[in-house]
C-alpha positions as CSV (number, residue, x, y, z in Angstrom):
1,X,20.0,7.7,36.9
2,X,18.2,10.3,34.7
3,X,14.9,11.6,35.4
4,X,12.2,10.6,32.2
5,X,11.6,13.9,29.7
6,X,8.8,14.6,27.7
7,X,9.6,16.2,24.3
8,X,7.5,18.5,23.0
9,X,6.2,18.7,19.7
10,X,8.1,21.5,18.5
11,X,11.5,19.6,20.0
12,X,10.8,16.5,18.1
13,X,9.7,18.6,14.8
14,X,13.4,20.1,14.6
15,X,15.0,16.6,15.2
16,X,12.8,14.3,13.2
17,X,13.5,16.2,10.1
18,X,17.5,15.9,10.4
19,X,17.0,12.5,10.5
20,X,15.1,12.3,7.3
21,X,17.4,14.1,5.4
22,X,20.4,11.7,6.3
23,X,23.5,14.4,6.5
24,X,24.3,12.9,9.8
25,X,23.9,9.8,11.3
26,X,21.4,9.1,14.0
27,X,24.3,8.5,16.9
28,X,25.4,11.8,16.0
29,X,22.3,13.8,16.1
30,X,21.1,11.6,19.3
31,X,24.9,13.4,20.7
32,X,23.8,16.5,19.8
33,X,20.4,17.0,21.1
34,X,21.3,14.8,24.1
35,X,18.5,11.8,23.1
36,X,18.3,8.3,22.9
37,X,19.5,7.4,19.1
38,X,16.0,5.0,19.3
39,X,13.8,8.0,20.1
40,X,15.2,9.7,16.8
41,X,14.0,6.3,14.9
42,X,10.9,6.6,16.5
43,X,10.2,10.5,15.1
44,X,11.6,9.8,12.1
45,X,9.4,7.0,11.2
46,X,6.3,8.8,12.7
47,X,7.1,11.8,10.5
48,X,7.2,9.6,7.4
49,X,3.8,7.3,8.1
50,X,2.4,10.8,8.9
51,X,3.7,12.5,6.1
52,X,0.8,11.1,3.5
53,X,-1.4,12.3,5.8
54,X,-1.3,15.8,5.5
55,X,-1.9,15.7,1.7
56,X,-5.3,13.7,2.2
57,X,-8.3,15.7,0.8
58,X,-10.5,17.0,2.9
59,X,-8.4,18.8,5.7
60,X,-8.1,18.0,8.9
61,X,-9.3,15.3,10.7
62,X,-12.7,15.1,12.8
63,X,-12.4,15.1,16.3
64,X,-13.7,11.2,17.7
65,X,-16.4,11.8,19.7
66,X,-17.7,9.6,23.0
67,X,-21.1,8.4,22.8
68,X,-21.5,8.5,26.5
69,X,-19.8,12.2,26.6
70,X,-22.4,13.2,24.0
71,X,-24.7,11.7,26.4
72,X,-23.7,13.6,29.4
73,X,-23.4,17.1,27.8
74,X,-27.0,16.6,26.4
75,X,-28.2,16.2,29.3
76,X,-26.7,19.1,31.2
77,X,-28.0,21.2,28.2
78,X,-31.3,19.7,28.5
79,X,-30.9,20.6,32.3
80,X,-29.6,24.1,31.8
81,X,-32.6,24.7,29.4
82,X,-35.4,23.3,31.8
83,X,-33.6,26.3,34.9
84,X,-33.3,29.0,32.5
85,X,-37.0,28.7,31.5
86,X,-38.2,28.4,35.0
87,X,-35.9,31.5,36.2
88,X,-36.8,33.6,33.2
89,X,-40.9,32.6,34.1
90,X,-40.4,33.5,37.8
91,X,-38.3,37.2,36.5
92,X,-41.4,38.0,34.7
93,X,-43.9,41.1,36.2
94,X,-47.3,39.6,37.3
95,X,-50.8,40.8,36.9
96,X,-51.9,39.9,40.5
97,X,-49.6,43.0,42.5
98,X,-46.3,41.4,42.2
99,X,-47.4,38.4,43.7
100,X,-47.5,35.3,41.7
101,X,-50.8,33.9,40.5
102,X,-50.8,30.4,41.9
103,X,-49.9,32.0,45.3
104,X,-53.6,33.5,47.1
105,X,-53.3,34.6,51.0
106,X,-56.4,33.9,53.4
107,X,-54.9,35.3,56.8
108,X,-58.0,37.0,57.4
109,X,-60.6,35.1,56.3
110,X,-61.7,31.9,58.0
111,X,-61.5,28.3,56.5
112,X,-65.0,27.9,55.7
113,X,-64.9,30.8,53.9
114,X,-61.2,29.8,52.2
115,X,-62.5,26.6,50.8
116,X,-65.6,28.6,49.1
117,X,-63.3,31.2,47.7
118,X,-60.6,28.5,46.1
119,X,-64.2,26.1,45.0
């Protein structure tokens, strides 16, 4: 039994075309390219409902977008966004030595007096 191939585009573009034009029949191109005569009926009639499509105005076709994709990727932009602000505020210099300004240290200086310097 033979093993299932995939055709690629460019295969099917050279065949498809043969059939169309009707010099040989679709047994004997299906002998010569070593395919199914069906799969020949199949490119052929996709080539001609396709056919009207590439004189349509207005180019190409939009690509169909997934709500919940669109969903997901503004998210991770939105998350992305929220990192590279907090990275770019912590990269900045700081007026207070180096250190940053929410950050005080009270090693030396007992409680009492900790609580009376943050009040």
């Amino acid at each position: 039994m033979r093993k299932r191939r995939n055709h690629d585009a460019g295969f099917k573009a050279r065949v498809a075309p043969e059939a169309v034009k009707g010099e040989r029949t679709v047994s004997e191109l299906a002998a010569e390219y070593g395919v199914h005569p069906t799969m020949i009926h199949q490119w052929k009639k996709a080539l001609l409902d396709g056919a009207a499509d590439i004189f349509k105005r207005g180019g190409k076709k939009t690509a169909e977008v997934d709500e919940e994709t669109v969903w997901a990727l503004h998210a991770k932009i939105g998350e992305l966004a929220v990192a590279n602000d907090f990275l770019s505020r912590k990269q900045r210099p700081h007026a207070h030595g180096g250190q940053p300004p929410a950050v005080v240290y009270f090693n030396s200086i007992e409680t009492d007096q900790q609580v009376q310097t943050v009040a």
